[in-house]
C-alpha positions as CSV (number, residue, x, y, z in Angstrom):
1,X,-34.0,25.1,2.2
2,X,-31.0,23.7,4.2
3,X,-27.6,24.7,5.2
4,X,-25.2,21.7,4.5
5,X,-21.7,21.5,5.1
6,X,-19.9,18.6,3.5
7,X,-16.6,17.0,5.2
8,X,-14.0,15.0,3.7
9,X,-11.0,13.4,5.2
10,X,-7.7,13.5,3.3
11,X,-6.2,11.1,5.1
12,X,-9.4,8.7,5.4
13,X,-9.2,9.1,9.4
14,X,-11.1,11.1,11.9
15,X,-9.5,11.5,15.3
16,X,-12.0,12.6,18.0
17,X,-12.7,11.6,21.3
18,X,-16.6,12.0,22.9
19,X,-16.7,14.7,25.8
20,X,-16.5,12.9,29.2
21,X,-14.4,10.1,27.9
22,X,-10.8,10.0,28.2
23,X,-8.6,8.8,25.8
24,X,-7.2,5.2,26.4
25,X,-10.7,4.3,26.1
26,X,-10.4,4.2,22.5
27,X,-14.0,5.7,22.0
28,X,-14.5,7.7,18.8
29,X,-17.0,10.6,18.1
30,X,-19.4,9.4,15.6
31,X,-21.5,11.1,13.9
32,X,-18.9,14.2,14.5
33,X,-21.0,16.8,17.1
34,X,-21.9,20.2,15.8
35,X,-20.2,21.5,19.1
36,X,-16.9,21.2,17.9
37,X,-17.5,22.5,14.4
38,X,-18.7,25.1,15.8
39,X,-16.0,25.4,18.2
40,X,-14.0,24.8,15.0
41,X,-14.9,27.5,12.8
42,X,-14.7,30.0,15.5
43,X,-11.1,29.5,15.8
44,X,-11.1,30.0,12.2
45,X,-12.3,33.3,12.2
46,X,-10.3,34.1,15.1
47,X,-6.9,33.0,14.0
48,X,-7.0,33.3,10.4
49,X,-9.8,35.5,9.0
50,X,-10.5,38.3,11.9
51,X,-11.3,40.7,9.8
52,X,-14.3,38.6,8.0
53,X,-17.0,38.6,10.9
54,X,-17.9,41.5,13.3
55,X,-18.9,39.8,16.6
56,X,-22.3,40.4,16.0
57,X,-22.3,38.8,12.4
58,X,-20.3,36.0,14.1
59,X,-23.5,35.4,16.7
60,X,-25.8,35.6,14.1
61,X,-23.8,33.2,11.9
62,X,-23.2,30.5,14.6
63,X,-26.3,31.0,16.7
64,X,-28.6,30.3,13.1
65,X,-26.5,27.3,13.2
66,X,-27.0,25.7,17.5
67,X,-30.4,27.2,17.0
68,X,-31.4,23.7,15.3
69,X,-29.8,19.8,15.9
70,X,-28.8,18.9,12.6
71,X,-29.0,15.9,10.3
72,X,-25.9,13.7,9.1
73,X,-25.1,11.6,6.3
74,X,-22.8,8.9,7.4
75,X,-20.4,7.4,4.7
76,X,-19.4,3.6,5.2
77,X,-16.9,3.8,7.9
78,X,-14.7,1.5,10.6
79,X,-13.3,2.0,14.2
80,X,-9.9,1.2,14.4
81,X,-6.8,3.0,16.7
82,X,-3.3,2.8,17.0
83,X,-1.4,2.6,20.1
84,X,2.0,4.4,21.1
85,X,4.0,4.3,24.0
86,X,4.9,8.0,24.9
87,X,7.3,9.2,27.7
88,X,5.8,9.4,31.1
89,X,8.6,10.3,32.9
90,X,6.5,9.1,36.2
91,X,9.1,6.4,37.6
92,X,12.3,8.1,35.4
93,X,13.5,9.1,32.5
94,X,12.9,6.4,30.6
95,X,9.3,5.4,31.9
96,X,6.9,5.0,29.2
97,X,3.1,4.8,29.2
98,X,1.0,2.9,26.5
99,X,-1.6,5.7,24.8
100,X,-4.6,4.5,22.4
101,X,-5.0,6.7,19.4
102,X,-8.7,6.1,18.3
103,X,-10.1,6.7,14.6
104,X,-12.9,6.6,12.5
105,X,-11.6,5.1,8.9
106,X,-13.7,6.2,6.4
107,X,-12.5,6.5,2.3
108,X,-10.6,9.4,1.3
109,X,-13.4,10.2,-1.4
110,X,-16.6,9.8,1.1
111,X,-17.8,12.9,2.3
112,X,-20.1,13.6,5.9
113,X,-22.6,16.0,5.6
114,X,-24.0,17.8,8.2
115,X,-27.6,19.6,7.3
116,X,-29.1,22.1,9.8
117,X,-32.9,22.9,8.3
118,X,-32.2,26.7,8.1
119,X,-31.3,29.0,5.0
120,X,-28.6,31.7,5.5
121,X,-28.8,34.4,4.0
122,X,-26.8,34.9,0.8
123,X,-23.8,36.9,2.4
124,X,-23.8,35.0,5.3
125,X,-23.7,32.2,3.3
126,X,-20.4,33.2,1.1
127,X,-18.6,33.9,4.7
128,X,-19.7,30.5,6.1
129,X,-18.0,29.0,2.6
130,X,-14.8,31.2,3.1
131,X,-14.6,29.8,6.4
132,X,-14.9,26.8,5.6
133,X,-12.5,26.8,2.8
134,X,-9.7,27.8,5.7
135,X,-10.4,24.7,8.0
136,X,-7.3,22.8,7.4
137,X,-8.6,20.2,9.9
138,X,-11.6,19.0,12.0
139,X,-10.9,17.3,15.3
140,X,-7.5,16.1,16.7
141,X,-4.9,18.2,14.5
142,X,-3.7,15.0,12.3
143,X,-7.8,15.2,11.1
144,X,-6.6,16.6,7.8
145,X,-10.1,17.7,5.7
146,X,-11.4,19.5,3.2
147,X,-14.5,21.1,3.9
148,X,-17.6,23.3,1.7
149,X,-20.6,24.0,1.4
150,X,-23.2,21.9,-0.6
151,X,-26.0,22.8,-2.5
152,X,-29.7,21.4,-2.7
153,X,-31.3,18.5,-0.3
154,X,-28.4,15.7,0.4
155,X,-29.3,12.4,2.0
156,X,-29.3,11.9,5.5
157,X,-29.3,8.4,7.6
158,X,-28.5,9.9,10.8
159,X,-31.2,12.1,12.5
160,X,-32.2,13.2,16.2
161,X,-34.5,11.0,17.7
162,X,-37.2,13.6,18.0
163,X,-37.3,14.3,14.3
164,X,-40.6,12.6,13.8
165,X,-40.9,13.2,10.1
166,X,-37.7,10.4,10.0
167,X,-38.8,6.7,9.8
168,X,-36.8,5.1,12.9
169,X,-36.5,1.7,11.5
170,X,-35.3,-1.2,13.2
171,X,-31.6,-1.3,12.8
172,X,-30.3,1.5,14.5
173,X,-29.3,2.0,18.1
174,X,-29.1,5.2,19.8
175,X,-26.0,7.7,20.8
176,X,-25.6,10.9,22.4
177,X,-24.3,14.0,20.5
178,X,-22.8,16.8,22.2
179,X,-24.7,20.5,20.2
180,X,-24.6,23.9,21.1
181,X,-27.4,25.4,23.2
182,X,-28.4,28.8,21.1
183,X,-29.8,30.3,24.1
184,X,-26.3,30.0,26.1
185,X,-24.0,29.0,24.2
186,X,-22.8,32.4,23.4
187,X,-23.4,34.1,26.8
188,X,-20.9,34.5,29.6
189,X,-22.7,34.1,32.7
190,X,-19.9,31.6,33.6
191,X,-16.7,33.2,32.6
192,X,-14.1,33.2,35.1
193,X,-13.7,36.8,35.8
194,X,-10.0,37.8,35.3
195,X,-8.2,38.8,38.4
196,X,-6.6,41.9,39.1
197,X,-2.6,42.1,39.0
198,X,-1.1,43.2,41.5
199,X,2.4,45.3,41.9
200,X,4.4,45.9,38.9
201,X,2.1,44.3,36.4
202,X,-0.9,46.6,38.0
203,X,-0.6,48.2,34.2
204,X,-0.8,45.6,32.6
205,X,-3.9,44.5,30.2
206,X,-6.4,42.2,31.4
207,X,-6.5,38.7,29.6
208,X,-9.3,37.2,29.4
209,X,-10.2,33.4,29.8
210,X,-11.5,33.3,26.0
211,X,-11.8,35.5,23.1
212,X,-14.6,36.1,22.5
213,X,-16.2,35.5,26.3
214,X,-18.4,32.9,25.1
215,X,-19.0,29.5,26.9
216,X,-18.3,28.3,23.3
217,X,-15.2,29.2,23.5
218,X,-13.9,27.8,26.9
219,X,-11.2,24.9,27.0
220,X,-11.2,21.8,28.1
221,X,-8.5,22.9,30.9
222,X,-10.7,25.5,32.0
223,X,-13.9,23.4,32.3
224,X,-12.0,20.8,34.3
225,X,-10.2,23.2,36.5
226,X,-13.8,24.7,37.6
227,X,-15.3,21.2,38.0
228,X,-17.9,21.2,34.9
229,X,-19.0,17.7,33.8
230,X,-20.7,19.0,30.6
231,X,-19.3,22.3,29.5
232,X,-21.6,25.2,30.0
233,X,-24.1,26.5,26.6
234,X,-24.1,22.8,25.4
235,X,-26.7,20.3,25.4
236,X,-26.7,16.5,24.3
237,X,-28.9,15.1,21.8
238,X,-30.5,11.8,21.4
239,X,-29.9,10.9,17.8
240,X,-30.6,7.6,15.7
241,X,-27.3,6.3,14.2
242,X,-27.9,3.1,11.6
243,X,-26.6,-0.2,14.2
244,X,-23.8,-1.1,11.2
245,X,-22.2,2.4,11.3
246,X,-18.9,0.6,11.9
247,X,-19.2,-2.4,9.8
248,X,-16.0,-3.4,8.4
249,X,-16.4,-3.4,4.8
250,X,-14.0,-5.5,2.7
251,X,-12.1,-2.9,-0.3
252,X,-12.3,-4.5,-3.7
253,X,-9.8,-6.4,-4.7
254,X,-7.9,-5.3,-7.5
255,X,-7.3,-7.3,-10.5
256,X,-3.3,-7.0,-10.8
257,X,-1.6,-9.2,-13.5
258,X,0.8,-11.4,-12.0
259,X,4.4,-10.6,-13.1
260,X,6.0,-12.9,-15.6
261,X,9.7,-13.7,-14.0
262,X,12.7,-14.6,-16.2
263,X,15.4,-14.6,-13.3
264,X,15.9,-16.5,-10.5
265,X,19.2,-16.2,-8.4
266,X,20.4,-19.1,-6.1
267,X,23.0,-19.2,-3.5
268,X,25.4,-22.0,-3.3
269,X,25.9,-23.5,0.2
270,X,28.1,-26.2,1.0
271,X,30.5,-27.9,3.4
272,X,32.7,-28.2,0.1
273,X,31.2,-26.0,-2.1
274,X,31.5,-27.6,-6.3
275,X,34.3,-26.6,-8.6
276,X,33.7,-24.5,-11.1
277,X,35.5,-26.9,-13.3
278,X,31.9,-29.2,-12.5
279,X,29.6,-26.6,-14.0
280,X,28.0,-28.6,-16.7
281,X,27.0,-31.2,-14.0
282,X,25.7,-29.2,-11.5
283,X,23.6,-27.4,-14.3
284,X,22.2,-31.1,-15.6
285,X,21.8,-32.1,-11.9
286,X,19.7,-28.7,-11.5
287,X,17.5,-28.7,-14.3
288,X,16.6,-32.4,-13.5
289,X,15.7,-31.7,-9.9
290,X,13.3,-29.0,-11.1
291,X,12.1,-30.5,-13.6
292,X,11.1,-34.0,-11.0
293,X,9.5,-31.1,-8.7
294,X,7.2,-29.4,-11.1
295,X,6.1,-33.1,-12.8
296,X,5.3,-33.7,-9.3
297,X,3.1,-30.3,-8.4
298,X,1.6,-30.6,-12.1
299,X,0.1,-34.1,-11.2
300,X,-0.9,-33.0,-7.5
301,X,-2.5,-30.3,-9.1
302,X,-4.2,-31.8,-12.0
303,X,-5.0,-35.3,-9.5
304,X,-3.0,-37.3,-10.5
305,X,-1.4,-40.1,-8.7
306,X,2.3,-39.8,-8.8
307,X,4.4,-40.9,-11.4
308,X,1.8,-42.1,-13.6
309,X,1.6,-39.1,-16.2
310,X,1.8,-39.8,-19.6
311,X,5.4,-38.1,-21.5
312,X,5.0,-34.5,-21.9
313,X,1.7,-34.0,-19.9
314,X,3.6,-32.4,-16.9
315,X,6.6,-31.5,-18.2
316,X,7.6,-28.1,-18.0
317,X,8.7,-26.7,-21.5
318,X,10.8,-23.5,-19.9
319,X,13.3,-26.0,-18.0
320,X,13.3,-29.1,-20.2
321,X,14.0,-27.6,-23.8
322,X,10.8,-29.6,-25.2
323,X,6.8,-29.0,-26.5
324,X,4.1,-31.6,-24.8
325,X,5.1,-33.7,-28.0
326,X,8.8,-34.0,-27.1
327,X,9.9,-32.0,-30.2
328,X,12.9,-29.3,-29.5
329,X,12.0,-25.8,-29.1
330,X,13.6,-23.4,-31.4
331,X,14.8,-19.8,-30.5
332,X,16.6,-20.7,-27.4
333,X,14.0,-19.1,-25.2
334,X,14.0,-21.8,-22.8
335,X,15.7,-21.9,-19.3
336,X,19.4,-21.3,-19.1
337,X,21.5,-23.3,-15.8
338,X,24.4,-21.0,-15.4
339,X,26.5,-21.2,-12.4
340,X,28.5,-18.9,-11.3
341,X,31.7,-18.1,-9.7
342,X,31.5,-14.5,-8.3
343,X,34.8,-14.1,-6.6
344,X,36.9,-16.3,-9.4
345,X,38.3,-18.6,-6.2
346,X,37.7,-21.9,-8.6
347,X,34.3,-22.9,-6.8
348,X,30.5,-22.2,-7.3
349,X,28.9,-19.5,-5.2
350,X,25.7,-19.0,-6.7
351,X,23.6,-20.4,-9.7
352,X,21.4,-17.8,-12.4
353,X,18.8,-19.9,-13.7
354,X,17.4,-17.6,-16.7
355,X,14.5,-17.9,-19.3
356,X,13.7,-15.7,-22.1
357,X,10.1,-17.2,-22.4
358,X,9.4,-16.3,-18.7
359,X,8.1,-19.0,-15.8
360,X,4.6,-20.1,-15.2
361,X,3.0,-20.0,-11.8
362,X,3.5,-23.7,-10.8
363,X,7.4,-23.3,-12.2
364,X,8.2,-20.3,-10.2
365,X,6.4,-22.4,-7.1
366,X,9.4,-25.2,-8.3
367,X,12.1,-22.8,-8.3
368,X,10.3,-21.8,-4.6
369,X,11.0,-25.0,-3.3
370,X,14.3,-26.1,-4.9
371,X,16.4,-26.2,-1.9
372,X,18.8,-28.8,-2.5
373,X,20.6,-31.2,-4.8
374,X,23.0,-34.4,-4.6
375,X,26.9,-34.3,-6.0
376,X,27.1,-37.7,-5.5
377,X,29.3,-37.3,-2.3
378,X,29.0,-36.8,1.4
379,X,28.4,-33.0,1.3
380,X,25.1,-32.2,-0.8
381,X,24.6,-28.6,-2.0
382,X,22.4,-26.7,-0.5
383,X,20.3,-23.8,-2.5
384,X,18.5,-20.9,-0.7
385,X,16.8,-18.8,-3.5
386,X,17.7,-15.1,-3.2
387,X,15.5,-13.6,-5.6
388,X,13.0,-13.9,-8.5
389,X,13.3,-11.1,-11.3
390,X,11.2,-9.8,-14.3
391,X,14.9,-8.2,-15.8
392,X,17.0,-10.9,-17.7
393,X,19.9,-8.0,-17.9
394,X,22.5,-9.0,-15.3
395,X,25.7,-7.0,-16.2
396,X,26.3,-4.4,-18.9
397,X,29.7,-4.1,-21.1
398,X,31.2,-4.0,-24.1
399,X,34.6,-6.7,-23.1
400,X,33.2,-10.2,-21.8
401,X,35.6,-12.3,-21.1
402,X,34.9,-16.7,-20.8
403,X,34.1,-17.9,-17.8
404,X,33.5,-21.3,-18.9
405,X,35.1,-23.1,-22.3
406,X,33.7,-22.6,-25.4
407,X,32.2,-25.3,-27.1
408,X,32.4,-25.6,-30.8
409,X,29.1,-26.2,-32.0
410,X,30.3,-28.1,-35.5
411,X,33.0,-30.0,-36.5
412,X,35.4,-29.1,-39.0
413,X,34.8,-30.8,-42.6
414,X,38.1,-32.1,-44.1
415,X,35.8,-33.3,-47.5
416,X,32.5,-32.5,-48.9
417,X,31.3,-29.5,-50.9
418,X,31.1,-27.6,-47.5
419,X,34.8,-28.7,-46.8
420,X,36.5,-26.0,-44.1
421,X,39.8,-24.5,-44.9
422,X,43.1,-26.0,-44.6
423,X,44.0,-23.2,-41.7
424,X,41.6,-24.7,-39.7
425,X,44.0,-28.1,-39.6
426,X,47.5,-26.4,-39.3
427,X,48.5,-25.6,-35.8
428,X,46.4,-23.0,-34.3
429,X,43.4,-23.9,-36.3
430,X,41.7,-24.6,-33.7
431,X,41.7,-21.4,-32.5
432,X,40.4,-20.0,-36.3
433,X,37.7,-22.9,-35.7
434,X,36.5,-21.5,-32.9
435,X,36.6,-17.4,-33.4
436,X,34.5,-18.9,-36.5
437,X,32.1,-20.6,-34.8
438,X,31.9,-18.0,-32.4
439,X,30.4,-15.1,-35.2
440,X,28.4,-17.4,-36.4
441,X,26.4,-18.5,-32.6
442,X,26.7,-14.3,-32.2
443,X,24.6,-13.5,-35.3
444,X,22.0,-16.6,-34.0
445,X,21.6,-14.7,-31.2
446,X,21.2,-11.4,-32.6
447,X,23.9,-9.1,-31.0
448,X,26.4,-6.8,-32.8
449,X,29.6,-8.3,-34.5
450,X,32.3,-8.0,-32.0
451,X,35.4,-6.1,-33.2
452,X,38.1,-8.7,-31.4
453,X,37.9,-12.3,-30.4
454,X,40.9,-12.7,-28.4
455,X,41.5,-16.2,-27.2
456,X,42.8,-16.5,-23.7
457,X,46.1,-18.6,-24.0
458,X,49.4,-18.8,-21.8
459,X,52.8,-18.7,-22.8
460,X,52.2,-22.5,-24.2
461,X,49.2,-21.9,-26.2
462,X,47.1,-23.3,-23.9
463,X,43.7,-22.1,-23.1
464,X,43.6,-21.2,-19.5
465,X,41.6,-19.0,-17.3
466,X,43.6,-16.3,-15.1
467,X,42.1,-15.5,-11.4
468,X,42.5,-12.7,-9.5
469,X,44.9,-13.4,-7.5
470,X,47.3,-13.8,-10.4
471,X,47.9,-18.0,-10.4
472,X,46.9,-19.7,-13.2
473,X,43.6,-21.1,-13.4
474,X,41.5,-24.0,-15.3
475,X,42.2,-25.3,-18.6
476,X,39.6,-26.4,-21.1
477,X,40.9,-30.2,-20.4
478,X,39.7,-29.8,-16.5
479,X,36.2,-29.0,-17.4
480,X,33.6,-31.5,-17.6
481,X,32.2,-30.7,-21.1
482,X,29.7,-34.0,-22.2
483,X,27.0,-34.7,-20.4
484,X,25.5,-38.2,-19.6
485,X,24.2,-38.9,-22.7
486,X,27.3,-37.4,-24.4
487,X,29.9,-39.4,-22.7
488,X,30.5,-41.9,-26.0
489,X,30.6,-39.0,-28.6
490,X,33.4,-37.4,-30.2
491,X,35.3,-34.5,-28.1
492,X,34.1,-31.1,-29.1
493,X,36.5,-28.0,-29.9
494,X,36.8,-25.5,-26.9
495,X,38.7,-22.6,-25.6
496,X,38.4,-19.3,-24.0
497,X,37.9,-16.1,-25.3
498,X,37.5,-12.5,-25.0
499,X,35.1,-10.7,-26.6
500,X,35.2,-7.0,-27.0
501,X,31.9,-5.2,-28.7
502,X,31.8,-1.7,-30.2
503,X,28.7,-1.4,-27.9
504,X,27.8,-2.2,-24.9
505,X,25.4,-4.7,-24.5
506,X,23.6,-6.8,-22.5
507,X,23.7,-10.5,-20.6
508,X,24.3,-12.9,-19.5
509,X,25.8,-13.9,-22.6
510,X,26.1,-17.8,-22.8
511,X,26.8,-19.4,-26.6
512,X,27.8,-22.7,-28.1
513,X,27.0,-26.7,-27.3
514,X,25.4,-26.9,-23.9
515,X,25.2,-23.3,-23.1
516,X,21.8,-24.3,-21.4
517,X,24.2,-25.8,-18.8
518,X,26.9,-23.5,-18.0
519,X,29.0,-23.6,-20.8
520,X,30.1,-20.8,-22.9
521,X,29.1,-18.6,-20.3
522,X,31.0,-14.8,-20.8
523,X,30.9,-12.3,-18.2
524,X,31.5,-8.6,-18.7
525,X,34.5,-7.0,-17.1
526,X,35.9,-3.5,-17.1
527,X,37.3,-2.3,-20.1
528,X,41.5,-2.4,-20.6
């Protein structure tokens, strides 16, 4: 039969340093020395459990326990330290000195065992496990552990070195462990004897050096102060540690799913920063920079020389629009170019670029190294990426208000079985047109009928944009609203609107022709 007492570390550190060693040497105690468990669990029962041991049961306890060098199991572990600059205070108040904080890492969930080849007897036994259960920690104080008792024969790989019955194999290298000598170790042949006071504190109770008077029990100050290299009742034993007792031992890697992004946020820099009535190019001009840099990291990945990939084989499908086969995708869950103008001063200060279907790795590496693109003048914008998010939701409300012109996404039929009513050719028809329209592109994209659709008009019902600061702002007219391959179509309806929702809900909210590049872009503001 054994006695084994298993010790885990909560925090996966053991702070110790060897006796005789000081500690900017940045030694550890390894495997832990039964001195200082025993040292240990004598303060225990000192300072938290008096009442459990007489002295003699405590001699009879600890002495069954230094009476025989013990074995160790030794968990996979690693030396490592920290190091702190503490005050010093040598050359001034503000003198610091650099300190080494040594520790053995080991996992929170390994446990060392420590196996003396002696059985207690069964109360002793249950008083060892109480004391044990009140060791909060084992070493320097931030040694947080959680120690018992353990029953049956554990495994050892740690062992002295006169243990014959232990094979010594070949890779192990020897160390010295500090134990407790049972024939002194509880004596007090060299316990300073207290002094006598002297004049008024004559009366006065004598303190002694240590409770109890063992050689156990003296400190490390009081060993130093009488001049004691190796403190008296201890002895050091040879044991036979395994030579890769500190081999660093790579942690599995966890297989994490990469997140799926739908948001990335630019900032706008510029010596002129773009109008916000050039929106719709600075979108176009976006999406075809991105989509250049991931046909050119598609071919570097896939080895092929540059420029020579067939239509649709590196083509990104969340920022063009289009399958590998060039068809249109349907449901709109393809990459929206929205610029923005935060502080409504007429110019661009950052661009949302925002897909429902989510990026791929080699598009979010595009959107990594998008950093600038050309406006066909002297001052080209530059775009530092602020953030990538898995949340499409970018503002919450139930009134949105334009911050780009609706564009009519028909136009209106004067003939024909699906002929439009005559309103929508009197004078404000345009405006009917457009609310319209507007109810229909809602109900495409699944959101809640809105209860008004005010247009935004001024006193000559014109469709104009208000900033802050009171003046009147862009008209539809100032936009830009065709792109390249537009410019020789028909002009499109457009206005601005203000939408109000019995709900709140969610956006961006962008609707209409070309909302993939700015247009028809609503952004909530407080409700009136």
């Amino acid at each position: 039969m054994s006695t084994t007492i298993a010790l885990r570390f909560c925090a996966g550190r053991f702070h110790a340093t060897p006796w005789g060693r000081h500690v900017n040497e940045a030694a550890v105690e390894w495997p832990p020395s039964p001195w200082r468990l025993l040292r240990a669990l004598v303060w225990v029962w000192k300072h938290k459990l008096p009442d459990l041991l007489t002295t003699t049961e405590a001699v009879e306890l600890f002495s069954s326990l230094a009476g025989h060098a013990p074995a160790f199991y030794l968990p996979p572990a690693t030396q490592a330290h920290t190091r702190h600059y503490m005050p010093w205070f040598k050359k001034g108040p503000y003198d610091k000195t650099l300190v080494f904080d040594a520790f053995v890492a080991i996992n929170r969930d390994d446990a060392v065992s420590i196996s003396w080849p002696c059985d207690l007897p069964g109360p002793m036994r249950l008083k060892l496990e109480t004391l044990l259960q009140a060791l909060g920690h084992f070493g320097r104080a931030e040694s947080w552990c959680d120690a018992s008792l353990v029953e049956g024969t554990p495994t050892t790989n740690c062992h002295p070195v006169e243990d014959q019955a232990q094979p010594s194999g070949n890779a192990s290298e020897i160390v010295t462990v500090l134990c407790a000598d049972a024939s002194s170790a509880f004596s007090n042949e060299h316990i300073p004897k207290p002094k006598p006071a002297k004049g008024k504190a004559r009366n006065a109770p004598i303190v002694l050096p240590c409770d109890p008077p063992w050689h156990l029990c003296l400190d490390t100050a009081q060993l130093q102060k009488a001049g004691w290299s190796d403190p008296p009742g201890s002895k050091w034993v040879r044991y036979r540690r395994d030579s890769n007792a500190f081999l660093p031992k790579a942690a599995p890697r966890l297989a994490r799913p990469e997140p799926t992004f739908h948001l990335a946020r630019f900032l706008v820099d510029s010596v002129v920063r773009p109008l916000v009535t050039d929106t719709l190019a600075i979108a176009d001009v976006t999406r075809r920079y991105l989509m250049g840099i991931h046909r050119r990291m598609e071919e570097q990945r896939l080895g092929i020389e540059p420029g020579t990939s067939a239509p649709g084989q590196c083509t990104s499908s969340a920022f063009s629009g289009k399958a590998p086969d060039g068809s249109p995708l349907s449901g709109h869950q393809h990459a929206y170019f929205m610029p923005l103008d935060l502080d409504n001063d007429g110019r661009i200060d950052q661009i949302l670029v925002v897909a429902r279907c989510g990026f791929t790795s080699v598009e979010v590496a595009a959107l990594r190294k998008l950093s600038t693109i050309p406006t066909g003048n002297d001052h080209p914008v530059r775009l530092a990426l602020l953030g990538l998010d898995t949340n499409i939701v970018v503002q919450t409300g139930t009134h949105w208000v334009s911050a780009t012109p609706y564009l009519c996404t028909r136009f209106p039929k004067k003939r024909g079985t699906k002929r439009d009513p005559e309103t929508f050719f009197k004078p404000g028809g345009n405006i009917l047109l457009l609310q319209n329209d507007i109810q229909r592109q809602i109900a495409f994209a699944g959101l809640p009928q809105p209860t008004q659709i005010v247009p935004c008009i001024d006193n000559h019902n014109v469709f104009r944009l208000q900033r802050n600061d009171g003046r009147a702002g862009p008209r539809t007219i100032d936009f830009m609203t065709k792109r390249l391959k537009e410019r020789h179509g028909p002009e499109r309806t457009a206005g601005f609107f203000t939408l109000v929702f019995p709900e709140a809900i969610s956006g961006p909210i962008a609707l209409g022709h070309n909302a993939h590049y700015g247009l028809g872009l609503f952004t909530a503001v407080p409700a009136r």
